[in-house]
N, C-alpha and C positions, 0 to 999 in steps of 0.2 A: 216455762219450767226453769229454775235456779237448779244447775249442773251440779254433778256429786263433786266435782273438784271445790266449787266457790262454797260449798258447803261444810269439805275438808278444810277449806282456806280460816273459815267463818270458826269452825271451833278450836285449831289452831292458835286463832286470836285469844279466844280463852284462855288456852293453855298458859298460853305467854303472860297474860294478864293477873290471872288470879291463880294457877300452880307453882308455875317458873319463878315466881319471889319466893314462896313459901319453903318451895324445897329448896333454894339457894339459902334462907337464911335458918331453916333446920339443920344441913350441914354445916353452916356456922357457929349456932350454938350447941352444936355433937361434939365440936371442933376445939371451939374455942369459950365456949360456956358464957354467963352473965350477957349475953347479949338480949336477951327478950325484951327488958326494957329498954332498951337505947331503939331496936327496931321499933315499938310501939310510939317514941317520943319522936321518933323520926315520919312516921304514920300520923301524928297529933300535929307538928309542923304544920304540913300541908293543910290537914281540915281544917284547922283554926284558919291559919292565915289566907289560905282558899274559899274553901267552900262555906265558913261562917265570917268571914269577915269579906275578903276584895269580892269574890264574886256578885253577892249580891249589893253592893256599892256599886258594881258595874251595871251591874243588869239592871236595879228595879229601883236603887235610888237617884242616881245620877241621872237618869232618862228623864227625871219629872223635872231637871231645869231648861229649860228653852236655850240658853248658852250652850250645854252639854252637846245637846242635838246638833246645833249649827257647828261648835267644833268638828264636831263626825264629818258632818258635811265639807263643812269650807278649807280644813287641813287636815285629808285624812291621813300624811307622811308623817305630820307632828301626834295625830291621833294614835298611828302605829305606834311611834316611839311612846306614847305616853301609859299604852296599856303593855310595851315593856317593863317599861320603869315598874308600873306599879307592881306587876307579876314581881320581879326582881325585889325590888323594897320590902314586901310585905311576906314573902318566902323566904329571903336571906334574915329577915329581921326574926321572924321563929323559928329558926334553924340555930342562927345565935342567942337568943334568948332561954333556948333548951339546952343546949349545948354548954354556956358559960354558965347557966343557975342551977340547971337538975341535972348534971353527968360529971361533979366534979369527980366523982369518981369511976370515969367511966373514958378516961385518957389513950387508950390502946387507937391504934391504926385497927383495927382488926372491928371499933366500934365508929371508927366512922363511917368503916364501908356497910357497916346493920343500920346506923341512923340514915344513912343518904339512901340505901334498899327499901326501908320501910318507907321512907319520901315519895319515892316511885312508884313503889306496890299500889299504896292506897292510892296515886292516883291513877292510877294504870285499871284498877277495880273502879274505880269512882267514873272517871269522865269516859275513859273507853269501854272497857269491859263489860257495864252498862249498854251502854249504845249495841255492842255486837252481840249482847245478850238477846237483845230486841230483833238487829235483825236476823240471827239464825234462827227465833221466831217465826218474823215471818216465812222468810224466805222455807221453812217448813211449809208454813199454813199453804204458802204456793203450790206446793206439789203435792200436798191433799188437798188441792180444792175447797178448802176453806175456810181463804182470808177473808171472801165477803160476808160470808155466815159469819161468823166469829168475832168481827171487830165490827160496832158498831159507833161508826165515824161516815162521813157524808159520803157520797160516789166518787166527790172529783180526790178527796182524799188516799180513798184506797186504791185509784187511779196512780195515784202518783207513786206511792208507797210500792206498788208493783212492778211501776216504771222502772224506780230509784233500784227494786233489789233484783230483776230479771238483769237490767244492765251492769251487773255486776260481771267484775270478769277474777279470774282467780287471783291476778296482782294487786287490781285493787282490795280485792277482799281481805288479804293478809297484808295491806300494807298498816293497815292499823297496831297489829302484833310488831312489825318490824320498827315501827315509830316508837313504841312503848320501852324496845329493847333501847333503842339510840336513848332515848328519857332517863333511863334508868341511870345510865352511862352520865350523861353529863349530870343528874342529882346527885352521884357520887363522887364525882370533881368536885360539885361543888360545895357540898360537903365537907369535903376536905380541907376546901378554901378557907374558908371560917373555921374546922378544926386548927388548923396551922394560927389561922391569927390569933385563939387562943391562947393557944398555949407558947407562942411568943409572948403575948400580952402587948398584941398588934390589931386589937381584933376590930378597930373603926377603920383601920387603914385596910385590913382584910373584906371586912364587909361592904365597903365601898366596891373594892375588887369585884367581888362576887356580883353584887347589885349590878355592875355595867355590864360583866358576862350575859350574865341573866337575861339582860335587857336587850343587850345585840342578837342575843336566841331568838328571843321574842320577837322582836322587832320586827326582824328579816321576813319572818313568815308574812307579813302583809308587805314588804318592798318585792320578794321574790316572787310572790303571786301576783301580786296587783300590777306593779309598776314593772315590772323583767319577763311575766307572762310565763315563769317556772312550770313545771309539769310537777305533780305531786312526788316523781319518783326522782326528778333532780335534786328539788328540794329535801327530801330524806338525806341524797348523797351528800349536800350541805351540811346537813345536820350528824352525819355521821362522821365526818370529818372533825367536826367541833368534839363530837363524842367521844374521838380516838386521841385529839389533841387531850383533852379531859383528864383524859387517863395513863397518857405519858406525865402529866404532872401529878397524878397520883400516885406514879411508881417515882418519881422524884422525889416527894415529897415524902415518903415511908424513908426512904433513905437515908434523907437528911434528918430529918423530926421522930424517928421512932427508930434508936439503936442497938435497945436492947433486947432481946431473941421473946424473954418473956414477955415482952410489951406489944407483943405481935397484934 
């Protein structure tokens, strides 16, 4: 049986995932109005440059060259860094692309933190929220008795699948909701990063910035696990530190780059 806590934990994730943007950026535009599009182009970022563009270069075209494969293999430090970079590259690159072409009017502190919101939401709904959609699924069908009735997938399949969500414990189960929050947090730094170069009219010297961020985010997650042998909830603390650092240059950067009360 999967416990009523890892259960609470399980839709929790939800909450965080697909509620908690919504109603944050509801009160933003109660607040501070013309935000719906900037959230949506910040929502459009991610897909494009994600989910219709690097991901499946990752996944389904890259795998068909025999070089690809042996890199995996034979440098997988340089392999880490490399699918930083790209995450970085290809996110910072429609972030500023939307940003510089379709918001010239759309200059406020108050729309970068809706564009870099909407960045997260969608993928906080897309890669996570999904997933936990699935397993608060099963992890029902478990304690009705019927995950093997109901899913017709092989034995050693639903074997595993039972494995995977009885050994769930409640920290793990909500660590996905808590990773999505730290996510959300540094897409709004970075955000930011590229707003600032904007509207300096710095913005290759900014998105360079951004792109290495990005990319030492990335990166870490396979040097901290693989190569440092991290635990999932150290690694978080990592990443939440990055997240807090993020957002001290967010309250810096309102300061300096946005002074007038109306421009909020």
């Amino acid at each position: 049986m999967v416990s009523n806590s890892v259960i609470a934990m399980l839709v929790l994730d939800l909450v965080i995932c697909f509620i908690l943007p919504v109603v944050i950026f509801i009160f933003i535009q109660k607040k501070y109005k013309k935000s719906v599009k900037v959230f949506l182009l910040g929502a459009l970022a991610f897909f494009v440059s994600q989910i219709v563009l690097r991901i499946p270069i990752i996944n389904n075209i890259l795998p068909q060259f025999t070089w690809y494969i042996a890199f995996q293999i034979k440098y997988p430090y340089l392999y880490w860094i490399f699918l930083g970079l790209t995450a970085g590259i290809f996110e910072e690159l429609g972030r500023l692309i939307l940003i510089k072409f379709f918001m010239k009017k759309n200059r406020r502190f108050i729309d970068s933190i809706s564009f870099g919101l909407g960045h997260g939401a969608i993928e906080a709904m897309i890669i996570t929220g999904i997933t936990y959609i699935t397993m608060l699924v099963f992890a029902i069908m478990i304690n009705t008795g019927g995950i093997g009735a109901k899913l017709n997938l092989p034995q050693e399949a639903i074997n595993a699948i039972y494995a995977q969500i009885t050994a769930l414990s409640p920290l793990d189960a909500i660590m996905g909701g808590i990773e999505r929050i730290i996510a959300m947090g540094i897409h709004i730094g970075l955000t930011v990063i590229i707003f600032e170069g904007v509207i300096k009219n710095k913005a290759a010297i900014y998105f360079i910035i951004a792109v290495l961020i990005h990319a030492a985010i990335d990166s870490s997650i396979g040097f901290m696990s693989q190569m440092f042998g991290f635990s999932v909830l150290a690694m978080e603390a990592v990443f939440a530190v990055m997240s807090a650092a993020l957002m001290l240059y967010v309250y810096r950067a309102r300061r300096v780059n946005w002074h007038e009360e109306n421009n909020i």
